[in-house]
N, C-alpha and C positions, 0 to 999 in steps of 0.2 A: 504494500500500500504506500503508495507515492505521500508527501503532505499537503498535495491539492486534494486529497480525497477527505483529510480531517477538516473539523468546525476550525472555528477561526481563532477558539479559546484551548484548542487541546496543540499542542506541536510538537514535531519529532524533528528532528536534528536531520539536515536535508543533503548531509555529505556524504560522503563513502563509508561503506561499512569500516569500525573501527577495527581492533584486533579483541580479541577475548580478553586480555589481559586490562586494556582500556576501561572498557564496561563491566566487568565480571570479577572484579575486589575480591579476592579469599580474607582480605581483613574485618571482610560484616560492616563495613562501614554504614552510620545511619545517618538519616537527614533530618532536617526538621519537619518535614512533612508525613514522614511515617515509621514510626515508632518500630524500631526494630525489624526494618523493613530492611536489606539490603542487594544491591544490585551487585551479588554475589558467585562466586564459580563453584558449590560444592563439590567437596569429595563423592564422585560414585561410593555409596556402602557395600561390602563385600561382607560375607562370612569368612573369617579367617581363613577356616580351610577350602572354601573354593579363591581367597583370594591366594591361597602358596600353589595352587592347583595351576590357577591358570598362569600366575608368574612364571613357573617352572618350566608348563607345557608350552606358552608362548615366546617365554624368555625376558627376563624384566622390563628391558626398555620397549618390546613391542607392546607388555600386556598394558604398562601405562601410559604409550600413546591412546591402543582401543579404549582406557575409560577416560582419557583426556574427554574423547568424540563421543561415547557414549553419551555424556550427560548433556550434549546438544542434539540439536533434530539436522537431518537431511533437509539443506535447504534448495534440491533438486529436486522439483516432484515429476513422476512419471506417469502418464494418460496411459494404457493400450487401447490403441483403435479397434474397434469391432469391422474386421475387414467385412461380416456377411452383411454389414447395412450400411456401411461408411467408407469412400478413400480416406486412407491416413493424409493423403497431400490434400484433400479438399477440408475435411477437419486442421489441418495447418492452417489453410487460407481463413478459415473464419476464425481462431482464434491470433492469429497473428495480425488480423484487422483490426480487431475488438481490443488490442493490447495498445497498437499503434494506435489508434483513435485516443487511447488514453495516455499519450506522451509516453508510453514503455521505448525506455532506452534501447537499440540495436542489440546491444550486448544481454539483455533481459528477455527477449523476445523468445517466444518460444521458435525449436527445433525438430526435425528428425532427427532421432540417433543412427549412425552411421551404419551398425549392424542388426538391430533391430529392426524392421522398416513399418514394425505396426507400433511402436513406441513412440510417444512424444515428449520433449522434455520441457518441462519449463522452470528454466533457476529462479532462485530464488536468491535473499541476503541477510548478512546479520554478522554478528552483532551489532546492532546500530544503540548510538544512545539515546535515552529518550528521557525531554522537558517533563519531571512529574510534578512540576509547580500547579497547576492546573487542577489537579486532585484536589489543592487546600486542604493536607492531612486526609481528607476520606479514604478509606482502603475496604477490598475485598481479599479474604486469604481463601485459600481453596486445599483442597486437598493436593496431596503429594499427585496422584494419577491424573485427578483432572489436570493439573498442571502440566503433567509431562503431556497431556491431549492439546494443550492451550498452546504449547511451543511448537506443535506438528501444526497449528495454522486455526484449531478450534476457538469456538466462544467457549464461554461458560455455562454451564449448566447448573441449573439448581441445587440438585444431587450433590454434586461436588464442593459445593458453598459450605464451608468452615466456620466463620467468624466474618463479622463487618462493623465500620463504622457505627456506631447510632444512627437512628434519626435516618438513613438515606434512602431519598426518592427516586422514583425514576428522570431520568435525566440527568444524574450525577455522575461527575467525570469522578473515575476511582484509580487508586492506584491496585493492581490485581498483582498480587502476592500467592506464592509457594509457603504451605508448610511444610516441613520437613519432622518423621517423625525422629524421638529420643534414638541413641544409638541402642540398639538393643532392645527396643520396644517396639511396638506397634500406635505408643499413644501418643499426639502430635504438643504436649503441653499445655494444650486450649482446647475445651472440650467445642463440639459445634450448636452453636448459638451465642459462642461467645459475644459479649461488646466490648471491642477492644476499646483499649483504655480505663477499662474498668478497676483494673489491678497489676499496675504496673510492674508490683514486682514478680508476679506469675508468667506478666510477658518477657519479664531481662532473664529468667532460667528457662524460660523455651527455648529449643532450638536457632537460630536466625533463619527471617523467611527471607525465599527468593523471589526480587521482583521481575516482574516479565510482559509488562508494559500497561501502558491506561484504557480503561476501558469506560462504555456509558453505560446504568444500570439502566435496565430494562422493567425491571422490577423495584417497589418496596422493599425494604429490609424484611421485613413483616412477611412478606409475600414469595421471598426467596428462599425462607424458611419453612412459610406453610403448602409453598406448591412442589410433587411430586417429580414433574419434567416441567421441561421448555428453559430456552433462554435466560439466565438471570443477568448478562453483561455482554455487552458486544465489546471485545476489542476494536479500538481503533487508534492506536500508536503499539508495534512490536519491540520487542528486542532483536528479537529474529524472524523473518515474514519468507516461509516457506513460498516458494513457487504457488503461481494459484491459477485455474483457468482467469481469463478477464472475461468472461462471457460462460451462458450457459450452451450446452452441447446437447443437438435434437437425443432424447430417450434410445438410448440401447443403442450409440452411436460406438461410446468409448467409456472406461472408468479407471478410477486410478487403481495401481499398483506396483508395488515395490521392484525398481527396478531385475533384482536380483532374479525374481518368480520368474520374470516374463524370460532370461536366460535359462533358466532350469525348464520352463515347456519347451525353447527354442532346440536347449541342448537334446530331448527324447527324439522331435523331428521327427513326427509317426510319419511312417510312407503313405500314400494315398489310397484308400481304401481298409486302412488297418484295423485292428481290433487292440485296444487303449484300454490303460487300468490304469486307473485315478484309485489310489488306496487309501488317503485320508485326504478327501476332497472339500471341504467346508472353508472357506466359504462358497467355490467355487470357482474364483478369477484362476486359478491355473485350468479348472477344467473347460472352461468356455474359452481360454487363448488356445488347449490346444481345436477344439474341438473347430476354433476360427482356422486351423491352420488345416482341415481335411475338409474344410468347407469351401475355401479360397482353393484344393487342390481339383473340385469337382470331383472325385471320384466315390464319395460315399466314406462309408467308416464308421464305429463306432466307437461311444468315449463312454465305461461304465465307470461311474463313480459311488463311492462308499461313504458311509457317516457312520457312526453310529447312533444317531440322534435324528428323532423322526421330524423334528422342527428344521434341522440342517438339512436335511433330505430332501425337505420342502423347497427350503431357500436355494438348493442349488439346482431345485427344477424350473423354479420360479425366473434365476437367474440366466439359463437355459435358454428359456422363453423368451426373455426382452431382451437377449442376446440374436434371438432368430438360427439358435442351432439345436432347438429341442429336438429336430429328427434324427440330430446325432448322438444327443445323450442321455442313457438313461441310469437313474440316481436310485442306491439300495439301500435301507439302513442295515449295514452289516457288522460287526466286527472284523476289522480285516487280518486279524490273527489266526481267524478260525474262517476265510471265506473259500478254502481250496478245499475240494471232498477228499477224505481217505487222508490227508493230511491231517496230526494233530497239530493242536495251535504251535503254530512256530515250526513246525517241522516241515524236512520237504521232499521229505518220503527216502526212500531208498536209492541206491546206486548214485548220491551226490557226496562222495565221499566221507559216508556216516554219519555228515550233521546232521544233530539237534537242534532245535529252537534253544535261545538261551537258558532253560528252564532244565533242560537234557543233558549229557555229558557227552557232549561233542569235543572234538581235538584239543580244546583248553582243557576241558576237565581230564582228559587222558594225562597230561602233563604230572596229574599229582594235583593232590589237594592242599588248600592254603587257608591258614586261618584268618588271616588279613591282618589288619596295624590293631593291637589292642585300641581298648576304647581311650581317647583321650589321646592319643597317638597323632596330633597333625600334621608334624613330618613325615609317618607312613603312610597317610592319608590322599596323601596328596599325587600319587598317582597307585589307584589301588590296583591289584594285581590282576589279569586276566583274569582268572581261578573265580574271583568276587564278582567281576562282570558277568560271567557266567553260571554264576547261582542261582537259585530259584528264586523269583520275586511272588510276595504274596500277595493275591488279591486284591486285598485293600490297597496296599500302599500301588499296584498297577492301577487301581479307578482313581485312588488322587492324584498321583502323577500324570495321568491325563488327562484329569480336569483341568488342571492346573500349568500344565502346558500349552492344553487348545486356549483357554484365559490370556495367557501371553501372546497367545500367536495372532490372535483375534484382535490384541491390541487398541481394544476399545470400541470395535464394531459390535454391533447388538441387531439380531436379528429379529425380525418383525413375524409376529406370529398373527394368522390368516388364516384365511379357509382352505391357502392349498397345505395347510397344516396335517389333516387329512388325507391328503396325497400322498403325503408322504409314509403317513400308519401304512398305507397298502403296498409298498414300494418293500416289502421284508426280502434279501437277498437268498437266488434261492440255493448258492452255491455252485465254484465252478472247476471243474475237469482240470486237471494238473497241464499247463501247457496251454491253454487256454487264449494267451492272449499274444500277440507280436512286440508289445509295449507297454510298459510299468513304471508310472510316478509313485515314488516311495517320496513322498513330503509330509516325514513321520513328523506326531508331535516332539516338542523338544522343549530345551528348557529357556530356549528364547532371550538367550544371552547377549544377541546381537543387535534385539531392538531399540532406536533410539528414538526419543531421550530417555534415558532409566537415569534416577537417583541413588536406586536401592535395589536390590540383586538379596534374596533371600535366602535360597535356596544351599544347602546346604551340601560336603560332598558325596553324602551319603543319597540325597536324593539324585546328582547330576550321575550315580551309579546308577539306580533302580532306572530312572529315564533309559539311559543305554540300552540296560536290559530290556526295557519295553517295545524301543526301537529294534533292535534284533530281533523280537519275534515277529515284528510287521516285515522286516525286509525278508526272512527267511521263505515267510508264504509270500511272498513278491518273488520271491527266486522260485518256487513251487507254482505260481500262477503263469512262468513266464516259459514259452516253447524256446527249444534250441534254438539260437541263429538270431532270439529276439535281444531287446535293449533294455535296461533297466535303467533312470536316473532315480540318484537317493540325492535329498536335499531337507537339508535346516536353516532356520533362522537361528544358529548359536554358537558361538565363538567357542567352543568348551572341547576342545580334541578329544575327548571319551566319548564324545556323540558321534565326533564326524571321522578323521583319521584314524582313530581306534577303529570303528567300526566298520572305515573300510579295510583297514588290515584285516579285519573278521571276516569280511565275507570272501576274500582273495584267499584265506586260509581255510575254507568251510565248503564251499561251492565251487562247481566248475565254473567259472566267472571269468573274464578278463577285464582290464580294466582297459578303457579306451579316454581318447582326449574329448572332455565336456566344450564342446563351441558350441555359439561363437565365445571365444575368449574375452571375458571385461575381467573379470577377477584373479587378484594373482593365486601362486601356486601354493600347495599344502603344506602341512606342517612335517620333517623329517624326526629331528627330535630322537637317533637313536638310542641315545642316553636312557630317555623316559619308559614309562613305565603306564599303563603296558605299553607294548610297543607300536611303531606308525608306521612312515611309509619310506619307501624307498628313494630315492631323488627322480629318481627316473619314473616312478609312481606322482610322487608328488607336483608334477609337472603337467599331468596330465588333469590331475581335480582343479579345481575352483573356489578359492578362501577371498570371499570380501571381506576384509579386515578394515574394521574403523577409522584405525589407527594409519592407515595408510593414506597419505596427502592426498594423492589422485581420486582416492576413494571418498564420494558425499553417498552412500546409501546405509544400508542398515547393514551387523555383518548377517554372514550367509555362505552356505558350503552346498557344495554340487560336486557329485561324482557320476561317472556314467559305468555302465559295464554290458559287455556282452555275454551272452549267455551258451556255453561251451555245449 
């Protein structure tokens, strides 16, 4: 947002983005207009032992570039064009009008990306500073999550609303503030409904909040606390102002997503008329890129895709639909641990060189058994042994780790429930034949380490194990779904090498598999790391995968790991 588009009483600073250091104080600095308010750079929070975890496996100075970048947002956002109702060059021309009409600089304007050709990009900038005189002290604090939603380019939400000035009307220029919880807690110091100012000295032992630019309330005080949804604050001056269409785009044209997706469909490349496994398909935007990509071939095809959630099931029919490639997909609520017949969960049958689902005592478990790092042991901890990767995981903790990774993945999307809710009840998957299909997205959940902006990373190393584990028995029945001669890509959004290099070392050690080069190439190459534990990938391996590292200058996306393999 240029400062022709704000009122004539709110102003942002109308020069080149600053540097982070400029705007983004680690000393908390406060102003006189809001009370322990500062325009701050927090530390990402780690848990100890996933932070020595990933220092090790990444190597120190990488892993504290990736949370330099972590705790900002991608300020390149990426449209995919829906080739079955759209040119991507005709969708250019109308948003590269709509930008140009509003004084968008050359340099700002949106693009095609080079190897992409249904991608569109449009940058974005920031750190910029911003005049919060204007507030006159009024402030909104928000939760930690709506926050890190507010810096990807969001208003605020009611839901999200923390604590506010007194007294404030709609109309009100505010300053919109980060809470940050206690280290070590979950509670943010200020319960919600606070009225700041009321106790000052409850406010100087909170945390320091982060600011992240002015907004007008839309609501009462009163009103943003007694209403469930909708808008309580429009931004309009950033810190950071994500890429944004300048116009809206005709229905079921284009939508956003993370650039990295749209290379992981690119890299499967189903051939024209093929038969497609979408294995954890929710929300759908991978399964409807590839499904534009056997639509654009003319020859037919199929894209079966999985949930296990009849509401998800829905949404990725729904999505289908006002994509214009429902004749090519159709969506099952299955578990996709358990969707190959004669297969047990994770397994994938016989004659693949004895593997088991990680549950089984496949070639890790032949090794000899291990009892892992005693408890309290963070140095052993920190890269645990195959043996542990390979253990059984119990039930429970496989349904919360999966809640709890689709939650990440999802990223603050919320799915709308409708009547074709319905649809999706009837959609039960009815199970398929070993061999089944010529093409597999394994876009297993994960522990979503790479999504930015994060403040705070919870998860502990014991669950970044069980996750692996989980992942392992989806790609196994992905290897069990998949005919000779056919392709499989495995893809995460998470920085964490026990998800992604571990795990491809697992399956090049388990399965007749090869590993092939994931293109087009954007991402640099994998983690080697033979020191660590368990072990990764070869040089010559690692050249072939695809790691978006944060921490990497060239790199504005989220991180993200893509491997491809063909199937022996």
């Amino acid at each position: 947002m240029s400062a022709s588009h704000l009122d004539a009483d709110v102003t942002i600073d109308a020069g080149d983005a600053t540097t982070t250091s400029e705007v983004c104080s680690t000393s908390y600095k406060t102003d006189s207009h809001s009370n322990n308010a500062a325009s701050c750079d927090p530390a990402v929070i780690w848990t100890e032992g996933v932070r020595h975890l990933l220092s090790e496996g990444l190597g120190p100075a990488r892993f504290q570039a990736a949370t330099r970048r972590l705790r900002v947002p991608p300020l390149t956002t990426c449209l995919r064009v829906n080739s079955a109702r759209a040119s991507p060059a005709d969708l250019l021309r109308l948003l590269r009008g709509a930008a140009e009409a509003q004084g968008t600089p050359e340099a700002a304007l949106p693009r095609l990306h080079p190897l992409i050709p249904e991608a569109i990009l449009i940058p974005g900038s920031g750190p910029h500073s911003v005049d919060y005189s204007a507030a006159e002290g009024r402030e909104v604090v928000i939760v930690r999550k709506a926050g890190e939603a507010v810096l990807r380019g969001a208003d605020v939400f009611v839901p999200g609303v923390l604590a506010t000035t007194p007294g404030l009307c709609p109309g009100d220029v505010v300053v919109v503030s980060i809470a940050l919880e206690r280290p070590g807690s979950e509670r943010y110091g200020i319960s919600r409904g606070y009225r700041l100012g009321s106790d000052p000295g409850l406010e100087a032992s909170a945390p320091p909040r982060v600011r992240v630019g002015l907004g007008r309330c839309l609501l009462s005080r009163a009103d943003m606390f007694r209403h469930e949804r909708g808008v309580g604050v429009a931004l309009v001056a950033r810190v950071y102002r994500p890429g944004a269409p300048a116009c809206a785009v005709p229905p079921g044209t284009a939508m956003l997503q993370n650039l990295p997706s749209l290379v992981a469909a690119a890299a499967l490349d189903p051939a024209p008329g093929s038969r497609v496994l979408d294995m954890c398909a929710a929300p759908g935007g991978k399964t409807t890129a590839l499904a534009g990509r056997l639509a654009a071939a003319g020859q037919g095809g199929t894209i079966t895709a999985l949930d296990r959630s009849h509401v998800k099931v829905a949404h990725i029919r729904r999505l289908a639909r006002e994509a214009g490639v429902e004749a090519l997909v159709t969506a099952y609520r299955a578990d996709a641990c358990r969707c190959v017949r004669g297969l047990a969960a994770g397994s994938t049958g016989a004659g693949e060189r004895g593997a088991t689902c990680a549950e089984g005592a496949g070639p890790a478990a032949e090794r000899g058994p291990s009892s892992g790092p005693p408890q309290g042991d963070v140095a052993g901890a920190r890269h645990p042994p195959e043996s542990q990767l390979a253990a059984p995981i119990s039930e429970g903790l496989r349904r919360r780790l999966e809640r709890q990774a689709l939650a990440r993945q999802r990223h603050g999307q919320q799915l709308i429930l409708s009547a074709h809710t319905a649809e999706g009840r009837e959609a039960e998957c009815p199970g398929f034949d070993p061999g089944s299909f010529d093409h597999v997205l394994c876009d297993v959940p994960c522990s979503a380490l790479g999504l930015r902006p994060r403040f705070r990373h919870e998860q502990t190393v014991e669950e970044l194990v069980g996750t692996a584990q989980y992942q392992r028995r989806i790609l196994a029945a992905g290897v069990g779904a998949l005919r000779p001669g056919g392709t499989m890509v495995f893809s995460t959004c998470t920085i964490s090498h026990l998800e992604n290099e571990a795990n491809v070392r697992w399956l090049l050690d388990s399965f007749p598999l090869r590993l092939v080069p994931a293109l087009p190439r954007l991402g640099g190459p994998g983690l080697v790391a033979p020191q660590a534990q368990p072990p990764l990938l070869t040089a010559a391996e690692a050249a072939m995968v695809q790691r978006f590292d944060p921490g990497e200058p060239a790199s504005d996306t989220i991180g993200f790991f893509i491997a491809k393999f063909v199937k022996l």
